[in-house]
Structure formats: structure tokens, C-alpha cells
C-alpha positions as CSV (number, residue, x, y, z in Angstrom):
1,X,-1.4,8.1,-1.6
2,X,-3.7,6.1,0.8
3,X,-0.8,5.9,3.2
4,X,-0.3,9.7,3.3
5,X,-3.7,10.3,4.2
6,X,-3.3,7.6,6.7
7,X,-0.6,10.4,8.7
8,X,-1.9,13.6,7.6
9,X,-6.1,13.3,7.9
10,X,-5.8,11.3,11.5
11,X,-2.8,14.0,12.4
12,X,-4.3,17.7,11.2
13,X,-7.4,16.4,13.4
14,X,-4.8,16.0,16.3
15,X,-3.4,19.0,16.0
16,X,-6.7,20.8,15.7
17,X,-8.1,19.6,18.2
18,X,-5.1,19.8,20.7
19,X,-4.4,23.4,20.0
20,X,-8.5,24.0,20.3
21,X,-7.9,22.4,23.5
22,X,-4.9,24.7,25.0
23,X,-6.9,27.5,23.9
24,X,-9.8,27.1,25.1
25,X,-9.9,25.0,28.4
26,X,-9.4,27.3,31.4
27,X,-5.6,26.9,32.7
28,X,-4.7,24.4,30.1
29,X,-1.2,24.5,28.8
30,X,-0.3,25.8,25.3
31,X,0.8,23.5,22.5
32,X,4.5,24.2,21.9
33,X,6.3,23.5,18.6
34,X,8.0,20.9,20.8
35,X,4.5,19.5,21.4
36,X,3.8,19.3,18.1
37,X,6.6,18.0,16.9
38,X,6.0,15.0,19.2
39,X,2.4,14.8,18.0
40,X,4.6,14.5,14.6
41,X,6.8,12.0,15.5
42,X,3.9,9.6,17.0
43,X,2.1,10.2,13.4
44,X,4.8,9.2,11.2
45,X,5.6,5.8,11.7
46,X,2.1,5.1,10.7
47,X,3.5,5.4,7.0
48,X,5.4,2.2,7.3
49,X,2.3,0.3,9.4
50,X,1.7,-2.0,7.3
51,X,5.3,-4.0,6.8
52,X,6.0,-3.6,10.8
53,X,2.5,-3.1,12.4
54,X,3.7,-4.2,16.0
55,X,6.4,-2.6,16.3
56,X,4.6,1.0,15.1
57,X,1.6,-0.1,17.2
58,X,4.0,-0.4,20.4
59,X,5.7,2.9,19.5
60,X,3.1,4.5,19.0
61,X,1.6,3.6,22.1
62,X,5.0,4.5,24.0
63,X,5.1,8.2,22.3
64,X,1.5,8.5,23.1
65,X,1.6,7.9,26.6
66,X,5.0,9.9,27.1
67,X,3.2,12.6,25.5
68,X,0.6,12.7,28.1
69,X,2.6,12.4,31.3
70,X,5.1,15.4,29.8
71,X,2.8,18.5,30.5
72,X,1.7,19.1,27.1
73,X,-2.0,19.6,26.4
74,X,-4.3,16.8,26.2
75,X,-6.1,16.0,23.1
76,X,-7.2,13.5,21.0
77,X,-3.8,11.6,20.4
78,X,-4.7,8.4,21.2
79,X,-6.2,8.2,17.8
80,X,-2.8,7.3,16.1
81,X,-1.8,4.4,18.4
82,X,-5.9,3.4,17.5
83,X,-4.8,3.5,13.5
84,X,-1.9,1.4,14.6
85,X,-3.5,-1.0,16.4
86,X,-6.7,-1.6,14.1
87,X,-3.8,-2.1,11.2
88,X,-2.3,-4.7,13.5
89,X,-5.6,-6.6,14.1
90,X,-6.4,-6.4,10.4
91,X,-3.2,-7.5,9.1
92,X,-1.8,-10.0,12.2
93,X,-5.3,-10.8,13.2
94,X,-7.0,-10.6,16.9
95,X,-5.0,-13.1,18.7
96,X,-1.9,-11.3,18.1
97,X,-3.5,-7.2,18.3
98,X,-5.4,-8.5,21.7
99,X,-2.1,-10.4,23.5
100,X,-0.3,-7.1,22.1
101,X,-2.2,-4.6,23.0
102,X,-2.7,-6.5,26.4
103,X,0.9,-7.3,27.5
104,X,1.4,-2.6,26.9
105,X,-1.6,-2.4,29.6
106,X,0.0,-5.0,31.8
107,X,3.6,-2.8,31.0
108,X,1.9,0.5,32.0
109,X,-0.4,-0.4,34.7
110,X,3.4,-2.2,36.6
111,X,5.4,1.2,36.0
112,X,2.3,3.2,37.3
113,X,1.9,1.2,40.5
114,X,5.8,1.2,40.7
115,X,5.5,5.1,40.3
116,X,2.3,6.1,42.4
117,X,0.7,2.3,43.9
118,X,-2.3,1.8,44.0
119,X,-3.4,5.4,43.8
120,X,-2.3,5.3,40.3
121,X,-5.1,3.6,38.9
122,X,-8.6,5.1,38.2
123,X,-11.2,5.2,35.6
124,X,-8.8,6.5,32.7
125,X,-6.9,2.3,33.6
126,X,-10.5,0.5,33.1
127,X,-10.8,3.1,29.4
128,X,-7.6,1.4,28.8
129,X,-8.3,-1.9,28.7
130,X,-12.3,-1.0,27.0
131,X,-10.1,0.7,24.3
132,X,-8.3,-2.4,23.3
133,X,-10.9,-5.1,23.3
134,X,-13.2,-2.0,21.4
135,X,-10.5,-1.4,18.9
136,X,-9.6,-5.3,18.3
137,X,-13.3,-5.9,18.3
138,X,-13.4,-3.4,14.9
139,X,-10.2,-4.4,13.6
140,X,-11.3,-8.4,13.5
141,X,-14.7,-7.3,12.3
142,X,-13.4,-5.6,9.4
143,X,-10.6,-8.6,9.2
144,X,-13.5,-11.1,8.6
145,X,-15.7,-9.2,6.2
146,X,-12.7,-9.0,4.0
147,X,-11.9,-12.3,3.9
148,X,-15.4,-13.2,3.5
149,X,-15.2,-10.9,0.1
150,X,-12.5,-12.6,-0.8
151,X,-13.6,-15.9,-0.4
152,X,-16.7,-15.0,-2.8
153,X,-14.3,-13.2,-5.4
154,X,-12.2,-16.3,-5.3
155,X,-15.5,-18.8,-5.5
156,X,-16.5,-16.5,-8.2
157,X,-13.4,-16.2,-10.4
158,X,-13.4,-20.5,-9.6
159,X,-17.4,-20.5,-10.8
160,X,-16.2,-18.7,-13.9
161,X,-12.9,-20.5,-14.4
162,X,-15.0,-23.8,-13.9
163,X,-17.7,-22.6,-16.5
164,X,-15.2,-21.8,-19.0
165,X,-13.5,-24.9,-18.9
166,X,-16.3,-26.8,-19.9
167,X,-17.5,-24.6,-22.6
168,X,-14.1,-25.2,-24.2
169,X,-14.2,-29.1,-23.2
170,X,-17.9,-28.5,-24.8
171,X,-16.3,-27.2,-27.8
172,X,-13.7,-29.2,-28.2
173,X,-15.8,-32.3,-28.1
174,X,-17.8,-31.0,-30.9
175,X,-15.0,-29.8,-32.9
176,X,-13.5,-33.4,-32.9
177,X,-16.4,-35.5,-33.5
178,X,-17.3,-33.8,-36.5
179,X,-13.2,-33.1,-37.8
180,X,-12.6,-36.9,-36.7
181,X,-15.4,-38.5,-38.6
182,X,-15.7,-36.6,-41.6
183,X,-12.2,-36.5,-42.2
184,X,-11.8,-40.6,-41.9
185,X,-14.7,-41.0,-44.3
186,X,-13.1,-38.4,-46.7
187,X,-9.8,-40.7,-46.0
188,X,-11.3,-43.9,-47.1
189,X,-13.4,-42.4,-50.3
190,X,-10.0,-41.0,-51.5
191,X,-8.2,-44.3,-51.1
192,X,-11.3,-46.2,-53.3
193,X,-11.2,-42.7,-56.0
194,X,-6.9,-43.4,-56.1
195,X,-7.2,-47.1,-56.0
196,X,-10.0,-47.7,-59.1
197,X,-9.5,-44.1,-60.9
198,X,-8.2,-46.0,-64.1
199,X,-9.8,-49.0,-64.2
200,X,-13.4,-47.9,-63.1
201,X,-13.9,-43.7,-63.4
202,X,-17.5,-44.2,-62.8
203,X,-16.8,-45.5,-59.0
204,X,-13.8,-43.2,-58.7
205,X,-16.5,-40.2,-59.3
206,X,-19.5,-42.0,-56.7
207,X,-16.2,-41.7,-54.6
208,X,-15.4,-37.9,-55.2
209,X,-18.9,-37.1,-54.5
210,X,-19.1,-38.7,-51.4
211,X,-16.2,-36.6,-50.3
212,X,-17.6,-33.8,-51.1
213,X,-20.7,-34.5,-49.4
214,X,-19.0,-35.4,-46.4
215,X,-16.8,-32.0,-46.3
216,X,-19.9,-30.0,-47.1
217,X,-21.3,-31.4,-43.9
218,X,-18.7,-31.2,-41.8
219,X,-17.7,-27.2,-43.1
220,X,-21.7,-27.1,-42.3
221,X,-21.0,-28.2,-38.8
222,X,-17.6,-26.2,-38.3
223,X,-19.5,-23.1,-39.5
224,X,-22.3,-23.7,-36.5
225,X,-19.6,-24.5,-34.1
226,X,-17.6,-21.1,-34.7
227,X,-20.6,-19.2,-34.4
228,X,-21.1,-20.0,-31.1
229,X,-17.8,-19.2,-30.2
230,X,-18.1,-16.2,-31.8
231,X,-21.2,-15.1,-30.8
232,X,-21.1,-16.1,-27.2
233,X,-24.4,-17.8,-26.3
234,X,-25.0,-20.7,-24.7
235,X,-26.0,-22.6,-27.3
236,X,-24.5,-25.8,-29.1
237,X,-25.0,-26.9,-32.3
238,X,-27.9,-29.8,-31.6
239,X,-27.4,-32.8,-33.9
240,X,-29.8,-35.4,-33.3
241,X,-30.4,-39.3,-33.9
242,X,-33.0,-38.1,-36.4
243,X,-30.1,-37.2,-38.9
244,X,-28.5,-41.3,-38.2
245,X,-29.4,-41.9,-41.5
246,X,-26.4,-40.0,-42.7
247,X,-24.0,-41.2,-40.7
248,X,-25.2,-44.6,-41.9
249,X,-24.7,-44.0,-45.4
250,X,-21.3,-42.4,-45.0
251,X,-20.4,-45.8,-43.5
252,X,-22.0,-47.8,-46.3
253,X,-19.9,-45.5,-48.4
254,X,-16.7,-46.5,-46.9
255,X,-17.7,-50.3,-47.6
256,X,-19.4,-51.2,-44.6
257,X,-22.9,-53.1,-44.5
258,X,-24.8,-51.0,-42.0
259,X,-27.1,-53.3,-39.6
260,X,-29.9,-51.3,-37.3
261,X,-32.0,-52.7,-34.9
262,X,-34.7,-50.9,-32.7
263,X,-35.6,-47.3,-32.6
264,X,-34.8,-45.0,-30.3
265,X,-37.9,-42.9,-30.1
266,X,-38.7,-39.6,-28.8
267,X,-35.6,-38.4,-27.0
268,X,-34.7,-34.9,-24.7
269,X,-32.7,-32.8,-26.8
270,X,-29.2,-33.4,-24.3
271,X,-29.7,-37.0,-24.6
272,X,-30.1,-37.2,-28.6
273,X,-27.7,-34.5,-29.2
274,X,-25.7,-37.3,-26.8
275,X,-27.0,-40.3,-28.8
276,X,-26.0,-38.9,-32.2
277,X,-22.6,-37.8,-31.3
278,X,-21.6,-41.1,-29.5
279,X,-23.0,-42.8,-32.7
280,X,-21.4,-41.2,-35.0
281,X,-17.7,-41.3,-33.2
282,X,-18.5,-44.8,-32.8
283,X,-18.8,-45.2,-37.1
284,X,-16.0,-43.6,-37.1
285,X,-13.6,-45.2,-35.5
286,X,-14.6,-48.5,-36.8
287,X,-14.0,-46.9,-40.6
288,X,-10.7,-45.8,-39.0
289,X,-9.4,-48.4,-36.5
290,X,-11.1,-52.0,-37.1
291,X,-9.3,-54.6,-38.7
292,X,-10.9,-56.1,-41.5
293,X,-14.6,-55.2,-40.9
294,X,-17.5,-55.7,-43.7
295,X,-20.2,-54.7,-41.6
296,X,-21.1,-53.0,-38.2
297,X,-24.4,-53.3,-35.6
298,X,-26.2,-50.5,-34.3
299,X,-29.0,-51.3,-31.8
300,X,-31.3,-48.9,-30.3
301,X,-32.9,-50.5,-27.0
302,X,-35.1,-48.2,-25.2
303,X,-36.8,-48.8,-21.9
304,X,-38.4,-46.9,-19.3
305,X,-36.5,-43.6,-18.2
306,X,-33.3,-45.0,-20.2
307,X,-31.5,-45.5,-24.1
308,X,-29.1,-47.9,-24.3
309,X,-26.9,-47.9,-27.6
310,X,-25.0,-50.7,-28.9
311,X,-22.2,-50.1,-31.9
312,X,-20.3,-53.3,-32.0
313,X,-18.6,-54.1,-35.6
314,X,-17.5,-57.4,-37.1
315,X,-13.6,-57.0,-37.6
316,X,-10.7,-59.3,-36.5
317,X,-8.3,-59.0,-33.3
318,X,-9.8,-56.6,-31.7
319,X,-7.8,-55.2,-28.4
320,X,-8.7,-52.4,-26.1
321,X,-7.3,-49.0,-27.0
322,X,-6.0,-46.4,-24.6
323,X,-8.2,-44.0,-24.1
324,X,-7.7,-41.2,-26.5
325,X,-10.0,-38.0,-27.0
326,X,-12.4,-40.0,-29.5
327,X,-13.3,-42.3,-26.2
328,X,-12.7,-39.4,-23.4
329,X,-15.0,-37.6,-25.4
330,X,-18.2,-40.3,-25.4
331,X,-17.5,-41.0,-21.9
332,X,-17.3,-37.3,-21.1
333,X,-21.3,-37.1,-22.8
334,X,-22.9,-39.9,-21.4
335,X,-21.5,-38.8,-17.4
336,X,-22.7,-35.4,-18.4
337,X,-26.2,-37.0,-18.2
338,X,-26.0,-39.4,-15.9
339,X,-25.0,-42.1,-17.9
340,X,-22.0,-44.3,-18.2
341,X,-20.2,-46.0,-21.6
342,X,-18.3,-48.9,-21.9
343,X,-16.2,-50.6,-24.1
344,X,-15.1,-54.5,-24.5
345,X,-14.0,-56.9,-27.5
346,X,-16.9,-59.1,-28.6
347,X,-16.0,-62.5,-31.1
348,X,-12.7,-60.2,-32.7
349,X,-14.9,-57.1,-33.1
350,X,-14.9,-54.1,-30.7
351,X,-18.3,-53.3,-29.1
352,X,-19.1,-49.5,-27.1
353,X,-22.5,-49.6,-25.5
354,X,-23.5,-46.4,-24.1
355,X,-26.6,-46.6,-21.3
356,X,-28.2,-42.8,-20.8
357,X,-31.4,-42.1,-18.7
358,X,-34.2,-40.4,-19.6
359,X,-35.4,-37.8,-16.9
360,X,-38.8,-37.4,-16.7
361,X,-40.2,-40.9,-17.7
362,X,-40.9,-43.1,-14.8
């Protein structure tokens, strides 16, 4: 539809004002149906513009300037070889519309020397030239402010893209750190229930209970974690070192003795919801992964404008794993804050210490 009106707005006009023209001016010619035909036939080709605009510019332009040297009335038809030429600066750019536009000139001003010298050229030759760079001056305006709109849809959709990608890394993170621990704590109290259900009922029921303490919390967690997704907001569920105690007795529930040193005080809400999480996939993937651990150390060692966090536990043979998403994921939170988190073998056991500054404190 936009192409239509592209021919017939720009071309009724024409014809208007050309046959206003031969009315009106005093010993003008009339507009013929042959004249308006050709007004036609220079309108036309604009429909197809935009998959050959150089060729329908220079047509245009020839049919144009035939028109004008063939006795028919003048008018305003140099408005459709305009169309066609602001199309070809918009879609080729100016380099190509200008050296266009100024290799017709240089063709028409050589065939009207060769036809009347240098009496041929007067003011409408100088119009000429001041219609192309004008036009090409438009058509690159417009050319730039388009692709300037572009570039900020694009950096927008990117912004968005970008945003969303890290809410769902945000997500995911959480989802595993809760799914990953509790599950490996339910894991090891089912084991001790199947292992000493006949021979000692009263541990095999401690060990039921502990299972479902542990799935209570983490359905507790899931629960907060769909609710955001749900609900849209930019907000996280915010565990904190305040709740370590739990994550300490889940341990000591799977048969670890559970070792703290230091406190780590008064923390920003990132950097303990950070803490907690580290800490607690840390537990977890010595209940999981160590080999034959009886106990694990947690330090807490705070200093000014930084918490360091030390999980190291006691087991034998210890190697460095690839990175998996329990790893990528504590990394992931402690460069979020500025931080960094590393990982080595210490005596057999496997050590992560976690270093995350504390804005604000000097």
C-alpha cells in the first residue's frame, strides 16, 4: 500500500499542477493525453524503487528531462526523479546517490553544450546541481537518523536480552543451591534410615525426620523462588548467614563434626545473601563428593571493607574437579560483588575460600 501512494500522491499532484499550469499561464501549451501519459510512465517505475533504485532514479531522470525539451507544459515533474533519488540515497547511501546523480549532470550539461555550446547553460544548470546536493543532503539525513533508531532498538533489545539472561542465571543459581543441597542431605539421611532400620528404629526415625526437615526447607525455598518468577519483581529470595546454623546442623546430621571459627558480623544484604549461598553449596558438596570426611572447617575472617570465608573439610585424596554448575555458580556470586573464589586441595581435603568486599567500610 505505501508503495502505491508512493506513484499516485507524488503523481495526481503532477498532473494537477501541470494541467493548472497549461490553463492558466498566458500562451502555455495544453497537456495532451500524450503528455500525461508520459507524466505516467516517469511515475511508474517508482513502484519497483526500492529493489533497483539507480536504475529508476536514472530513468526517471531521462523521462523527466525528455519531457521538458518535448513541448509539453512545464510543471512540477521533477518531483518524481526527487522520490527516486532520495530512495537511492536512503537505501545506497550518499556516496553512491551524489556520484549518481552527479555523473546525469555531467551527461546533460555535455549533450547541451554539444546541442546549443555554451549558450546552453544558465541559471536552471546551477538549480541542477543545488537540486542534487539538496536532495542527497535530505536523503543522508533521513539515512542517519534511521540507523541511529536502529542502533538504540538494537542496544535496547541487547539491554533486555542481557537483563534477562541474568535473571534466569539468577534463578538458576538459586534453584540449584537449594535442589543440590537439600537433596544430598535427604540422600545421606535415607542411606543411615535403610542401612539401621532393623537393627536401630529409633535412629532410622531421627533419620526420617531430618528428611523431612530438610524437604520442608527446601519446598520452603522452591516456593519463594517460583514466586518471583511468577510475579515478576525484582526481588530474590534473601537467605542470609544468620540462618548458618541450619546448614550446620544438616551437616552434623549427615555425620559430619561441624568446626566454626570467627563471626562474620554485620553484612550488606548482597554480600550475606552471597555468604550463605557459597556456604551452604560448599556443605554440600563435601556431604556429596569428599572421600571419607568426619568433619569440616568453616572460618569467618572479617576485616576492613572485606569477608573472607574458608570451608575446607578433612577427607582423603582430594583432586580438583571440573568446574561444574555447583562451582560456576559460587564463582558467578562472589564476581557479582567484586570478589573472587578459589579452590585448592589442603592435607587430602578440599578447601574453597571465597574473599568478598564490603562497600562502604573503609
Amino acid at each position: 500500500m505505501g508503495r502505491v501512494l508512493r506513484v499516485v500522491l507524488p503523481l495526481g499532484f503532477v498532473l494537477g499542477a501541470t494541467s493548472g499550469a497549461s490553463r492558466w499561464q498566458p500562451g502555455a501549451p495544453q497537456l495532451t493525453s500524450t503528455g500525461v501519459l508520459w507524466l505516467v510512465a516517469i511515475a511508474v517505475p517508482l513502484l519497483i524503487v526500492h529493489r533497483f533504485p539507480m536504475t529508476i532514479f536514472l530513468l526517471t531522470s531521462a523521462l523527466t528531462l525528455g519531457y521538458y525539451t518535448s513541448g509539453n507544459p512545464g510543471g512540477p515533474a521533477i518531483v518524481l526523479p526527487t522520490i527516486a533519488l532520495f530512495l537511492l540515497t536512503k537505501i545506497r547511501g550518499p556516496v553512491v546517490a551524489g556520484s549518481t546523480g552527479g555523473a546525469l549532470l555531467a551527461v546533460a550539461g555535455v549533450a547541451l553544450f554539444v546541442r546549443h555550446g555554451f549558450a546552453g547553460f544558465d541559471l536552471r544548470t546551477g538549480l541542477g546541481l543545488v537540486w542534487v546536493i539538496a536532495v542527497v543532503g535530505v536523503g543522508t539525513a533521513v539515512r542517519n537518523g534511521m540507523a541511529a533508531a536502529r542502533a538504540r532498538r538494537e542496544q535496547a533489545d541487547e539491554h533486555r536480552h542481557r537483563m534477562a539472561e541474568q535473571e534466569r542465571l539468577t534463578i538458576a543459581r538459586e534453584v540449584h543451591d537449594v535442589v543440590a543441597h537439600s537433596l544430598a542431605m535427604i540422600n545421606v539421611q535415607a542411606g543411615v534410615a535403610a542401612h539401621v532400620a532393623d537393627r536401630r528404629p529409633e535412629q532410622a526415625k531421627e533419620a526420617l525426620l531430618n528428611i523431612k526437615e530438610a524437604s520442608a526447607s527446601a519446598l520452603k525455598d522452591l516456593r519463594a523462588t517460583l514466586a518471583v518468577l511468577r510475579s515478576g519483581e525484582d526481588k530474590a529470595p534473601a537467605p542470609s548467614l544468620a540462618q548458618a546454623d541450619e546448614l550446620f546442623e544438616h551437616a552434623r546430621a549427615a555425620g559430619l563434626e561441624v568446626r566454626v571459627d570467627g563471626e562474620p558480623g554485620e553484612l550488606p544484604a548482597p554480600v550475606d545473601g552471597a555468604a550463605y549461598r557459597i556456604l551452604q553449596e560448599s556443605l554440600t558438596n563435601v556431604v556429596r563428593h569428599a572421600n571419607q570426611a568426619r568433619g569440616v572447617d568453616v572460618r569467618f575472617e572479617r576485616k576492613t571493607g572485606a569477608l573472607t570465608l574458608l570451608v575446607r573439610d578433612d577427607g582423603r585424596g582430594a583432586v580438583e574437579p571440573a568446574p561444574g554448575h555447583g562451582l560456576r555458580g559460587m564463582s558467578e556470586r562472589a564476581a557479582a560483588l567484586g570478589g573472587a573464589l578459589t579452590t585448592s586441595v589442603v592435607n587430602g581435603g578440599f578447601q574453597v575460600r571465597v574473599d568478598l568486599p564490603i562497600k562502604g567500610e573503609e
